[in-house]
N, C-alpha and C positions, 0 to 999 in steps of 0.2 A: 260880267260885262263882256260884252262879243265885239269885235273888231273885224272890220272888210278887208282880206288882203286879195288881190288879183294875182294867181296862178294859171300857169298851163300845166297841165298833165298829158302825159303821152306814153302810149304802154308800147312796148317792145315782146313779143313773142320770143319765150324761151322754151317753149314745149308743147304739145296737146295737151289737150284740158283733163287729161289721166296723171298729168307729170307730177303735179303740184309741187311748182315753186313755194317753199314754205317760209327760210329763211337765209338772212344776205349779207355783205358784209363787204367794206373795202380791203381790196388785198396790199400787199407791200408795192406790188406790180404794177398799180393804178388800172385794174379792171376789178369790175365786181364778180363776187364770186356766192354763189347761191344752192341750198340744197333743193335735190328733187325728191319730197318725199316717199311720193308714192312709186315714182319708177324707182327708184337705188342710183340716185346720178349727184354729179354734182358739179355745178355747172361755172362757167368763165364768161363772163359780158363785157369787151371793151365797147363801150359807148359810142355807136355809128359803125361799129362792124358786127359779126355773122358770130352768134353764140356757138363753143365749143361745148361738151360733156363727155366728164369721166364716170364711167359707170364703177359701181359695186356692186355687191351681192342685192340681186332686186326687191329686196324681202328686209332690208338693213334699215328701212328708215330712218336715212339723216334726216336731221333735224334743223339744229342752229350751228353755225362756221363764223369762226372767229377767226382775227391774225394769232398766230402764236409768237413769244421770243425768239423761234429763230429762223424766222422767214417762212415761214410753210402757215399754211390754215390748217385751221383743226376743227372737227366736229365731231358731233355725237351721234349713234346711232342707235335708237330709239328700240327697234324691234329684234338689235341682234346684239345688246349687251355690250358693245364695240367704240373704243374711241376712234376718231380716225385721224389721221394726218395726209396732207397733200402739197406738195411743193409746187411752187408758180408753171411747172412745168411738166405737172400732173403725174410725177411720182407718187404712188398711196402706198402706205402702211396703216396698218390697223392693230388694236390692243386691246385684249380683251378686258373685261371687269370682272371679277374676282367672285362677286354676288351676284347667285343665275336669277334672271326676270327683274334686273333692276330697274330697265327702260331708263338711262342715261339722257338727258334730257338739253338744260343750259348748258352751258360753257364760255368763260372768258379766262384770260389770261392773269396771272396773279403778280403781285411787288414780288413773290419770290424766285420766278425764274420758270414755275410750273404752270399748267393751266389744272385750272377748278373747276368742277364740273355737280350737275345736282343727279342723283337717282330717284328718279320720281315714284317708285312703288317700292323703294328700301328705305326709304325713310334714312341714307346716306347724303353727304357734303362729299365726293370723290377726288382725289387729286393725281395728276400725272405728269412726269418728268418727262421731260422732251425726247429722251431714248426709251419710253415706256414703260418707266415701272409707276403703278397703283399700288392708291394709299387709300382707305375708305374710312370718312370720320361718321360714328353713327350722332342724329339727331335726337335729342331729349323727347320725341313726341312720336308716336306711331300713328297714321295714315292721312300723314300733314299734306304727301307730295308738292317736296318741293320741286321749282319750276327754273325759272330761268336764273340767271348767276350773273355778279358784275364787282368789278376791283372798283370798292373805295377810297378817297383818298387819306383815309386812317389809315391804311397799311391792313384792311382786312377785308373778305366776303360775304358781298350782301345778295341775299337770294330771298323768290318768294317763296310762303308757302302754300301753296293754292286753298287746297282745302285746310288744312292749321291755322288758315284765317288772321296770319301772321308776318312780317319782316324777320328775317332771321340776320346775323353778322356772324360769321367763322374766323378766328383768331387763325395764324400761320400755324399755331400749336394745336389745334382742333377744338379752343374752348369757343364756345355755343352760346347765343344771346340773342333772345328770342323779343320782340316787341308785338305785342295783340294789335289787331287795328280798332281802330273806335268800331267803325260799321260789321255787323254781322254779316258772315256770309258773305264777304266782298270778292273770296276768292284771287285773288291777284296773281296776275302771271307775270306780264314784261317788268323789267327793272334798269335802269341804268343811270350810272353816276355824273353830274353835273364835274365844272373845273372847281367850284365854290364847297366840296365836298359832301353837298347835298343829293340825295337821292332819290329819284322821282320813279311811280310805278302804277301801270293799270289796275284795277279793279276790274275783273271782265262780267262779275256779275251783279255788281255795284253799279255800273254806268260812273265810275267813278276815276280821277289820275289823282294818286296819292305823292305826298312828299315826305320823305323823314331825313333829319338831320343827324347826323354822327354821332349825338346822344340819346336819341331816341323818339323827338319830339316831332309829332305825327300830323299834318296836316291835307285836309280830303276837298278837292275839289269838282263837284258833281256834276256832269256834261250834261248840256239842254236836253239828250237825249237817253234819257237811262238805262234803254234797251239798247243802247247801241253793240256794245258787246266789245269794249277796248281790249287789246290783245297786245299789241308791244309798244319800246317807247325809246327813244333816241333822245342824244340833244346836239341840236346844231352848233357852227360856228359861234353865235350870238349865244350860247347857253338857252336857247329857247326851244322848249318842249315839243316834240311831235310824237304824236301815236296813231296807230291806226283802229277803225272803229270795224273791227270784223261781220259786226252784224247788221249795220247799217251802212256800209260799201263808201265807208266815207278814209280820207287822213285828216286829222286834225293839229291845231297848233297851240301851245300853252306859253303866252308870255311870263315874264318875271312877275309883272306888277296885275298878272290874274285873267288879260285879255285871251279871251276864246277866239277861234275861229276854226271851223269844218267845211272841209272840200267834198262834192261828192267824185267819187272813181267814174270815167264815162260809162262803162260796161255796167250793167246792172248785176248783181249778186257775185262781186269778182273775188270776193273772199279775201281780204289782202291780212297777211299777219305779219312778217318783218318788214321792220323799217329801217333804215341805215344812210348818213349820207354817204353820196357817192363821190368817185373822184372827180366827176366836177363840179363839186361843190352844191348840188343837187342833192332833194332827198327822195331815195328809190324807194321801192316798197315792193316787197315781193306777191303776188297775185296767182292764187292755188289754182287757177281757171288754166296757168298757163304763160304769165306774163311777168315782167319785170313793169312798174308804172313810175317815169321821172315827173315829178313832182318843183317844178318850181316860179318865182314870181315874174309874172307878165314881161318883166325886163330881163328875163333869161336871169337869175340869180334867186338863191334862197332867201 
């Protein structure tokens, strides 16, 4: 069943269309804070004023930036093996990973104090202590790449597997439990956990937003458009689903009770892949063209 809801969308320029804004994230600070993939940056957005950027190694590709426990963001960096850390005030530290060509990928923060992290071509669950030491849990499967990572509210980590065509959960002790998806080939990347401790996740080549619950049980709900190419997935104040549909230059919305609804981006082929709401209550999305795009309802609120 699909549902009309009336939005405005409004993109903010955070870079040339080389930068790509990839992914984003509210900071402690109340500005969004967002990687540049392709340049090595990574970027600071208070809302109505003038984007800052911290560079890295230009060749580092950040990825996804999360808050960490102790006030600083943390990311990954995709092409140089590298966790990173940033304070509100654009201190960086960096930490290498232990296994060369892992391409480190997800990251979110864990119940234990550490952030979690996926190694996408080691077939690793990674963990890192806030003064940087790594811990590398191997997966039961080889050339699953897992994808993105997010705290459950069991008290463990749920990640996808892209190609392993699977949900996976990491125990604090590194035990491993793997759940198949019904759909073949669904590929799933974005993942993130609801307050109700359920966990909702794209399918990007399914055209599909999946749910699984804390024991396992697995449910797929398929978007009007199944080429669309879903890529990441958030959930608002209301527990109501957003993701963005990468290949169809759309964000969309998943209620509780199964209502759809799909926005198109103004920009044609804007590429958007993180989604996150923002500090004002807003849900931002970051646009690889070059953009940050606020996303909210016709009365100025999500």
């Amino acid at each position: 069943m699909n549902h009309v809801t009336q939005v405005s969308i409004e993109e903010h320029t955070v870079g040339d269309s080389g930068a790509g804004p990839y992914a984003l994230t509210t900071g402690p600070d109340g500005a969004l804070w967002y990687t540049l993939v392709h340049s090595g940056q990574i970027g600071r957005l208070v809302p109505g004023e003038e984007p800052t950027r911290h560079r890295l190694d230009p060749d580092s590709g950040p990825t996804v930036i999360v808050p960490g426990p102790d006030g600083a963001l943390w990311f990954t960096e995709y092409r140089a093996d590298r966790i990173g850390r940033i304070t509100t005030d654009g201190v960086i530290d960096e930490f290498g990973v232990p296994t060369p060509g892992c391409g480190p990928f997800g990251i979110a923060a864990g119940p234990d104090g550490a952030l979690w992290f996926t190694e996408t071509a080691a077939d690793r669950i990674g963990r890192v202590t806030v003064d940087g030491s790594v811990t590398e849990f191997p997966l039961p499967v080889t050339g699953a790449f897992p994808s993105a990572i997010t705290a459950g509210g069991d008290g463990g980590m749920w990640f996808t597997l892209n190609q392993g065509n699977a949900i996976g959960r990491i125990a604090m002790d590194g035990a491993v439990t793997l759940y198949p998806l019904p759909t073949q080939a669904a590929a799933p990347v974005g993942i993130a956990a609801g307050r109700d401790g359920v966990l909702w996740f794209v399918e990007i080549a399914a055209g599909q937003i999946g749910r699984i619950t804390p024991d396992g049980k697995i449910t797929e709900f398929p978007l009007p458009d199944r080429a669309a190419r879903p890529h990441a997935v958030t959930l608002d104040g209301d527990d109501v689903v957003w993701f963005t549909e990468w290949g169809a230059n759309r964000v969309g919305s998943l209620t509780f009770d199964g209502s759809l609804t799909v926005h198109d981006l103004p920009t044609p082929r804007s590429e958007p892949h993180g989604i996150t709401v923002g500090p004002d209550g807003a849900l931002w999305t970051a646009l690889e063209i070059g953009s940050l795009a606020r996303v909210a309802a016709a009365d100025g609120t999500t």
